[in-house]
N, CA, C and O atoms as a GROMACS GRO file, in nm:
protein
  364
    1UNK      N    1   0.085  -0.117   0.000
    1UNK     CA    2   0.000   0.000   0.000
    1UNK      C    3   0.090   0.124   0.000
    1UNK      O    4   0.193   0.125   0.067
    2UNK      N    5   0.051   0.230  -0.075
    2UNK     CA    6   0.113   0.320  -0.100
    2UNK      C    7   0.059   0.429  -0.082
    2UNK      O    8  -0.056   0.430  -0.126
    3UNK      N    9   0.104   0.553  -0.021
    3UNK     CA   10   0.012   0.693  -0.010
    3UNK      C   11   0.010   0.802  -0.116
    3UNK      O   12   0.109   0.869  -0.145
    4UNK      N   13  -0.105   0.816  -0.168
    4UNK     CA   14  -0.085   0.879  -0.308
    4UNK      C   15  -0.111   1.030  -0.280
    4UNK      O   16  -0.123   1.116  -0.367
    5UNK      N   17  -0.118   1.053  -0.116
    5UNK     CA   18  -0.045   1.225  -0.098
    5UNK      C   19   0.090   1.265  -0.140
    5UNK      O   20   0.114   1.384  -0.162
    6UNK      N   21   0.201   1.156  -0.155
    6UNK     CA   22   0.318   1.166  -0.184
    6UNK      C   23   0.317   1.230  -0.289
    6UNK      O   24   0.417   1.301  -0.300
    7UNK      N   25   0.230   1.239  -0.392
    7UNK     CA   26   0.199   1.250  -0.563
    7UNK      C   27   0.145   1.353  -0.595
    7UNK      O   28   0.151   1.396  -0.710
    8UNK      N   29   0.058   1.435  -0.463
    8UNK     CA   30  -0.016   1.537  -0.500
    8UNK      C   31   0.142   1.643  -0.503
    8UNK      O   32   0.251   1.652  -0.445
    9UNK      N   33   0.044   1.720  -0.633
    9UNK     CA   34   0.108   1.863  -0.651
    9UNK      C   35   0.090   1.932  -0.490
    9UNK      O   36   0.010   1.915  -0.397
   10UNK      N   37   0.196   2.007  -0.512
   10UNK     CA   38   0.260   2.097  -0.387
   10UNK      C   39   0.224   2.236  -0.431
   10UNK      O   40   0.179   2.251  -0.544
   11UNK      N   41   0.246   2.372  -0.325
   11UNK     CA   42   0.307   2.487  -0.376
   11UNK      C   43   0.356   2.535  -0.277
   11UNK      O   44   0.340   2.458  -0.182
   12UNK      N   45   0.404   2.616  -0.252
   12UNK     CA   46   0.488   2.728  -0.219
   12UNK      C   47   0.432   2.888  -0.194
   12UNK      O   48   0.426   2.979  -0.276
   13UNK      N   49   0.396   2.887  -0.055
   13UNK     CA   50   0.318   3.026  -0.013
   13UNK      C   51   0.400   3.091   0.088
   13UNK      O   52   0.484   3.042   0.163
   14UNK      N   53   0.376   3.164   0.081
   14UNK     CA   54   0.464   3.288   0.204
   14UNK      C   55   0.334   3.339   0.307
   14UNK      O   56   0.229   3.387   0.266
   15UNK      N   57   0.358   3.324   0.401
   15UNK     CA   58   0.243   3.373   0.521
   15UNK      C   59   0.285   3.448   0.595
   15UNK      O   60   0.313   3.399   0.705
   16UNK      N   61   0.304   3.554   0.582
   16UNK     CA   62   0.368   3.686   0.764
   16UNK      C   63   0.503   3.683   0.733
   16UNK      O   64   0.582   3.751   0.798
   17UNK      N   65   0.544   3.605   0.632
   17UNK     CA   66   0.708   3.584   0.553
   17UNK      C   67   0.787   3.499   0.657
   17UNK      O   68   0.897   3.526   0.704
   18UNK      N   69   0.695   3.372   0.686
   18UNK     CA   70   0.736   3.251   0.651
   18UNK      C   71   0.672   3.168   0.558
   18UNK      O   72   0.549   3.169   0.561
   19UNK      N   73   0.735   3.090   0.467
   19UNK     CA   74   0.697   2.936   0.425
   19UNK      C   75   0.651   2.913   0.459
   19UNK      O   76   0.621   2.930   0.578
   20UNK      N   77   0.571   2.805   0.317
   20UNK     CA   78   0.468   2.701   0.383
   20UNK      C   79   0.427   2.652   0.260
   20UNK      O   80   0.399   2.715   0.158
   21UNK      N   81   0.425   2.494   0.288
   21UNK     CA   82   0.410   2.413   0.172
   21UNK      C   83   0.253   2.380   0.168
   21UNK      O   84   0.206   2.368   0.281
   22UNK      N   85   0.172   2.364   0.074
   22UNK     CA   86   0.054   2.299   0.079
   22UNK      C   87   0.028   2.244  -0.069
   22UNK      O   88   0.092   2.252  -0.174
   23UNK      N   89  -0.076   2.191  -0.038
   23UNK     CA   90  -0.152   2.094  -0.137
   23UNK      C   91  -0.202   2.195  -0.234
   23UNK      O   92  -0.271   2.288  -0.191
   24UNK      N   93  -0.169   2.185  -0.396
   24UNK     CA   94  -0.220   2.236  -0.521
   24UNK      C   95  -0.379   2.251  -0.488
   24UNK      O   96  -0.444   2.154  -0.448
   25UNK      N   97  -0.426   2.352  -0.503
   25UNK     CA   98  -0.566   2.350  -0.476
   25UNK      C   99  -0.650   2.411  -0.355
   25UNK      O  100  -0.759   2.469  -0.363
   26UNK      N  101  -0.571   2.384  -0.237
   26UNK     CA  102  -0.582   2.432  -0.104
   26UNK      C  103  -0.638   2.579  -0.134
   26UNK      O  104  -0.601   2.640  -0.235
   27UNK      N  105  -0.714   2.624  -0.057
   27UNK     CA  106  -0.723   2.765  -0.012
   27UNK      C  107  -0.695   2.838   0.052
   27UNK      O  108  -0.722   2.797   0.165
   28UNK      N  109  -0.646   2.949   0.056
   28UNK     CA  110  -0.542   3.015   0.131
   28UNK      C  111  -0.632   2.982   0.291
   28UNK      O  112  -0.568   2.930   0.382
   29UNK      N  113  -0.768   3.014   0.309
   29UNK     CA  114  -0.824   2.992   0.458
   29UNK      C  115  -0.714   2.863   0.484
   29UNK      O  116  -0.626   2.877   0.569
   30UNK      N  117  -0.727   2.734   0.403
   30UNK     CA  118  -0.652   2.630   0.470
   30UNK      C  119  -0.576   2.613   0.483
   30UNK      O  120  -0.535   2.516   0.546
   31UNK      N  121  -0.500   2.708   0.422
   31UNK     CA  122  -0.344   2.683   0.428
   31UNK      C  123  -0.301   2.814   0.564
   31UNK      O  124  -0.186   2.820   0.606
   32UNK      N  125  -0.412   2.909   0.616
   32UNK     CA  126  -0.401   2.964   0.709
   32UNK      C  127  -0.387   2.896   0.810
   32UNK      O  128  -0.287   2.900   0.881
   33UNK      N  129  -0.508   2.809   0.832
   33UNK     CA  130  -0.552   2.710   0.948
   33UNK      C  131  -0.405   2.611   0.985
   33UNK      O  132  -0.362   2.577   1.095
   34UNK      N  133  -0.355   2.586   0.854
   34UNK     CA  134  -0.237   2.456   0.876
   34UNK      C  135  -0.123   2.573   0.911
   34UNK      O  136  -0.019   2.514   0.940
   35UNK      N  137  -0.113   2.655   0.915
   35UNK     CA  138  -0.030   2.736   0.976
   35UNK      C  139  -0.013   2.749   1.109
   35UNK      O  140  -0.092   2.833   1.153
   36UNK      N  141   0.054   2.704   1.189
   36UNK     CA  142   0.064   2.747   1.360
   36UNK      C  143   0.098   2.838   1.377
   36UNK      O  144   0.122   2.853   1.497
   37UNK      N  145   0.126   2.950   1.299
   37UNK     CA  146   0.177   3.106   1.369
   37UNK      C  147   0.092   3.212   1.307
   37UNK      O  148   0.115   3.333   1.298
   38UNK      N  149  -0.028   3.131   1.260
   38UNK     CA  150  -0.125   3.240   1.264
   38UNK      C  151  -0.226   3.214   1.340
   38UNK      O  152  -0.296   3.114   1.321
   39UNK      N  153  -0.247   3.301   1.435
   39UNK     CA  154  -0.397   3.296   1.495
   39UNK      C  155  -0.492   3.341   1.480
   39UNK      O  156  -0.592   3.303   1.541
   40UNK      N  157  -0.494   3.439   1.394
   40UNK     CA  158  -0.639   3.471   1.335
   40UNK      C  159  -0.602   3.554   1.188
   40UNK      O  160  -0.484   3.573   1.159
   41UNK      N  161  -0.691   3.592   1.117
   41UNK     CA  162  -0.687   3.675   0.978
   41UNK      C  163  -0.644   3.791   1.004
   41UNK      O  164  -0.558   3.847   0.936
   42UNK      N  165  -0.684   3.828   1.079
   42UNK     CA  166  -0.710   3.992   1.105
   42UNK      C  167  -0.732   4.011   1.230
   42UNK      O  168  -0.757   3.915   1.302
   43UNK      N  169  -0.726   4.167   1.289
   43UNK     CA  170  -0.798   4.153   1.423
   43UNK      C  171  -0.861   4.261   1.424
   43UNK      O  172  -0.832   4.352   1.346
   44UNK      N  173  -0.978   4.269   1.530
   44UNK     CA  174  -1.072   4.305   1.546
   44UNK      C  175  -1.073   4.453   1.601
   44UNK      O  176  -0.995   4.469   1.695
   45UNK      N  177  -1.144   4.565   1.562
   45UNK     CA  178  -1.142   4.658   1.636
   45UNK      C  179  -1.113   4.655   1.828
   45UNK      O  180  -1.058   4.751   1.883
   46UNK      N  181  -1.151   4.556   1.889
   46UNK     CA  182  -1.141   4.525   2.028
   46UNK      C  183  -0.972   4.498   2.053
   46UNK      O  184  -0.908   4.542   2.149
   47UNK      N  185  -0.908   4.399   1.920
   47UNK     CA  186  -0.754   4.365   1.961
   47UNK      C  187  -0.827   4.175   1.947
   47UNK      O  188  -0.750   4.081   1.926
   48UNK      N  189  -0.930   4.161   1.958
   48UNK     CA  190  -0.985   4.008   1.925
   48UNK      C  191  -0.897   3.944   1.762
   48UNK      O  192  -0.887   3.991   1.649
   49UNK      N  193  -0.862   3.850   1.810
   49UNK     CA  194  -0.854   3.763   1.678
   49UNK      C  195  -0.957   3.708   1.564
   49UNK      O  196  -1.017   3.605   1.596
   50UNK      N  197  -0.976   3.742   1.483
   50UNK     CA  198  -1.078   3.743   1.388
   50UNK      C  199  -1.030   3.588   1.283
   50UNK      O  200  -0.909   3.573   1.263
   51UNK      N  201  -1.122   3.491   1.226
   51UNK     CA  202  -1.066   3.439   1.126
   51UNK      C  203  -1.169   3.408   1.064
   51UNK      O  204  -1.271   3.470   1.096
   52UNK      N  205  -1.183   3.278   0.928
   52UNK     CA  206  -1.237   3.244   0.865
   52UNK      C  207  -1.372   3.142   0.974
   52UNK      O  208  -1.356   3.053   1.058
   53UNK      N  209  -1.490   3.206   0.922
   53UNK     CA  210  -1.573   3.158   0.984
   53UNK      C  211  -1.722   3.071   0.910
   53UNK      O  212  -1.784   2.972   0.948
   54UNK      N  213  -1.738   3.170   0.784
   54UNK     CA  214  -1.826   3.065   0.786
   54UNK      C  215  -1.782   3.013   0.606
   54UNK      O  216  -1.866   2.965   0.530
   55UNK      N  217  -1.649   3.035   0.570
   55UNK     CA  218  -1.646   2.932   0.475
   55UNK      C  219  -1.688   2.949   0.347
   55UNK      O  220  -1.652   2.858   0.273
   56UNK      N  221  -1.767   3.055   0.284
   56UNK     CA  222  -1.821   3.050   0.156
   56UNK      C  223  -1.819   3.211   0.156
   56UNK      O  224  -1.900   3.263   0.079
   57UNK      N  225  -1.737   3.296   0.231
   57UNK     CA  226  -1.732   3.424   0.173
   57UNK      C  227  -1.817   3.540   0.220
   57UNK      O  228  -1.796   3.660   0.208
   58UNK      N  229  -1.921   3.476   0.278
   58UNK     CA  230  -2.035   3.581   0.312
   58UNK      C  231  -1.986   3.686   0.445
   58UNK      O  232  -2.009   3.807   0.452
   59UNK      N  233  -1.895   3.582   0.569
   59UNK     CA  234  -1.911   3.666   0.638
   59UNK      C  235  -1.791   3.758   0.672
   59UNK      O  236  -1.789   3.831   0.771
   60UNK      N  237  -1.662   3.747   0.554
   60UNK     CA  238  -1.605   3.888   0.517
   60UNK      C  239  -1.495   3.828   0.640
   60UNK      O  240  -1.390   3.805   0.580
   61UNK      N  241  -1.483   3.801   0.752
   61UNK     CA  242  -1.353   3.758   0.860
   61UNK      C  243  -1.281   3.712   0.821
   61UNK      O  244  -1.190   3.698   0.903
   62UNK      N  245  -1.247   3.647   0.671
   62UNK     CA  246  -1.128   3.579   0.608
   62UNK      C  247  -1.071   3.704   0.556
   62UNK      O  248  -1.013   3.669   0.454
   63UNK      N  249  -1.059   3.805   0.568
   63UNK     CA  250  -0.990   3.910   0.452
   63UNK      C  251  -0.834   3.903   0.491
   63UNK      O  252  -0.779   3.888   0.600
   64UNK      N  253  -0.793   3.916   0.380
   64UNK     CA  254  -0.600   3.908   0.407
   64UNK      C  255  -0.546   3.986   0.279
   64UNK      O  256  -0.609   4.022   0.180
   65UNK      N  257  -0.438   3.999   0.304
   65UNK     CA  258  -0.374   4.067   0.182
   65UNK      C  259  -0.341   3.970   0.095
   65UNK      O  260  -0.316   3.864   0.152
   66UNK      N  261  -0.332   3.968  -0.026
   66UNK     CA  262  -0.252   3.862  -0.091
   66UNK      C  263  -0.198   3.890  -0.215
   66UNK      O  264  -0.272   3.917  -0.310
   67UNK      N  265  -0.050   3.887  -0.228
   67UNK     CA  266  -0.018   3.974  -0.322
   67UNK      C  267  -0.028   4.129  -0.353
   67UNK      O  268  -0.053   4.168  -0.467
   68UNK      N  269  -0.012   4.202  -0.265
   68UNK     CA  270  -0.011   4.356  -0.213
   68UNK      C  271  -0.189   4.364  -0.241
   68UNK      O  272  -0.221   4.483  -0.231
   69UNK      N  273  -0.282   4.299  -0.265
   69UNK     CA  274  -0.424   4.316  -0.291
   69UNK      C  275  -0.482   4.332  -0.185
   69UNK      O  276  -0.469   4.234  -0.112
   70UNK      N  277  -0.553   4.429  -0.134
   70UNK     CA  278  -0.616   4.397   0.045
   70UNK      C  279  -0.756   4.346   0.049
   70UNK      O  280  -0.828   4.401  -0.034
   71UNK      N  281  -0.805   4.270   0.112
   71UNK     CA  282  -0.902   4.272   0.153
   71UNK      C  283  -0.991   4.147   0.067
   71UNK      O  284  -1.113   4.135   0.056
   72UNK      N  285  -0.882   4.063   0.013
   72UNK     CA  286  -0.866   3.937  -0.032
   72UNK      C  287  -0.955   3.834  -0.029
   72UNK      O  288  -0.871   3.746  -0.051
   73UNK      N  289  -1.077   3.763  -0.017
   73UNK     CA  290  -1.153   3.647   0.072
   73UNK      C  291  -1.055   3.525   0.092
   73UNK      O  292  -1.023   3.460  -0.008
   74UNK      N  293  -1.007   3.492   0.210
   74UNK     CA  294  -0.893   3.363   0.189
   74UNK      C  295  -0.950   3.262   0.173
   74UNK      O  296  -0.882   3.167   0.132
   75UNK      N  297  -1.114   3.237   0.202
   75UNK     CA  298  -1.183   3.128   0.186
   75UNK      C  299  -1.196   3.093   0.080
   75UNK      O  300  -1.181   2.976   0.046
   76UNK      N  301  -1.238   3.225  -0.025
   76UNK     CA  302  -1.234   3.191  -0.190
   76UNK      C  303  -1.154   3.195  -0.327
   76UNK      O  304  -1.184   3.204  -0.446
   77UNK      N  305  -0.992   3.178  -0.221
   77UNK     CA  306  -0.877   3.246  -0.339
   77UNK      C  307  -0.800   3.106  -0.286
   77UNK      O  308  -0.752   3.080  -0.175
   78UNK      N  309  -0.807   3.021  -0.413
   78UNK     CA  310  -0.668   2.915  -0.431
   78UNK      C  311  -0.516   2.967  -0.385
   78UNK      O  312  -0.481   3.082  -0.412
   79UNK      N  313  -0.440   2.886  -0.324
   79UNK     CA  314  -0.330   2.911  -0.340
   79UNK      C  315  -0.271   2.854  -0.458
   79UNK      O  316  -0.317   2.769  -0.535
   80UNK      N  317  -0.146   2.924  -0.458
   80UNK     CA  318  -0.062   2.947  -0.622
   80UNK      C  319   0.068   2.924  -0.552
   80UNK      O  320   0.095   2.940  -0.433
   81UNK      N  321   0.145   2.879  -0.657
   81UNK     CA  322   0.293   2.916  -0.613
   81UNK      C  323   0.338   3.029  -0.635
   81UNK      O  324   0.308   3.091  -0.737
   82UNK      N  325   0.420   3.077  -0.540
   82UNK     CA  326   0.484   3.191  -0.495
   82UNK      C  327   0.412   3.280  -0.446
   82UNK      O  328   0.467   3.383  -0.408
   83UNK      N  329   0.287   3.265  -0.435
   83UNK     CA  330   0.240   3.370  -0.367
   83UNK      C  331   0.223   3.415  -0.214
   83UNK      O  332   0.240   3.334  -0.123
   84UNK      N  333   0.190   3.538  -0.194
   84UNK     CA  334   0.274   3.597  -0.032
   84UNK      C  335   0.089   3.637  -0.006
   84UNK      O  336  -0.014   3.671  -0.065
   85UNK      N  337   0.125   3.615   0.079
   85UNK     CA  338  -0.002   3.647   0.206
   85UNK      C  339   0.022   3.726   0.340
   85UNK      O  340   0.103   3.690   0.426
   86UNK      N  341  -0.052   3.830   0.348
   86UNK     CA  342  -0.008   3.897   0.510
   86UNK      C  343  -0.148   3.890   0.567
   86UNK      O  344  -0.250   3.875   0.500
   87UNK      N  345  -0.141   3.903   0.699
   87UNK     CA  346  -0.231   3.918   0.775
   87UNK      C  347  -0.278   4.028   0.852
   87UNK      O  348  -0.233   4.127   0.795
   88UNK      N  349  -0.353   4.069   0.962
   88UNK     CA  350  -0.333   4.186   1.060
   88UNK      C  351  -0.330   4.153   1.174
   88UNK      O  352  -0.301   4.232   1.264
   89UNK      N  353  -0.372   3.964   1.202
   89UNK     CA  354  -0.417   3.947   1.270
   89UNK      C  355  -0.268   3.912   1.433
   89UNK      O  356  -0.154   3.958   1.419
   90UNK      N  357  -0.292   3.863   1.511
   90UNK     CA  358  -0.201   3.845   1.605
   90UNK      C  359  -0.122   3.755   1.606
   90UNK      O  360  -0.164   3.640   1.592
   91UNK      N  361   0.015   3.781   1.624
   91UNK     CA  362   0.128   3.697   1.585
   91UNK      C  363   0.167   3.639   1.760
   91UNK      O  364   0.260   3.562   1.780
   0.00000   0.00000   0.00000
């Protein structure tokens, strides 16, 4: 038996300017989530950590920069190779 994740396409994203490898296809929300040094998207007028919540765009808490672009949906933007992502949220 063999694991045919070995096989999936990869890419190459920059998050807060570190690396980070993920799966061809992934969305930047998931490739946020598989990130441990981000804790949220953005933060909140309060100083609250804000992130991706409900998944299909509507409720706007995924916004990130991506590629000097602000205000990005990370739920509904594929990751690519080479592309850079910032956040606001708390490091």
């Amino acid at each position: 038996m063999h694991d045919t994740n070995l096989n999936e396409a990869r890419v190459r994203v920059t998050i807060d300017g570190r690396a980070l490898i993920v799966l061809a296809g992934s969305t930047v929300a998931a490739a946020l989530a598989a990130d441990a040094g981000v804790a949220g998207t953005r933060t909140s007028v309060s100083g609250a950590p804000r992130t991706a919540l409900c998944g299909m765009g509507v409720c706007q808490e995924c916004r990130v920069t991506i590629d000097g672009v602000a205000h990005t949906l990370a739920c509904q933007t594929l990751c690519r190779d080479g592309q850079v992502i910032e956040t606001t949220g708390p490091r």
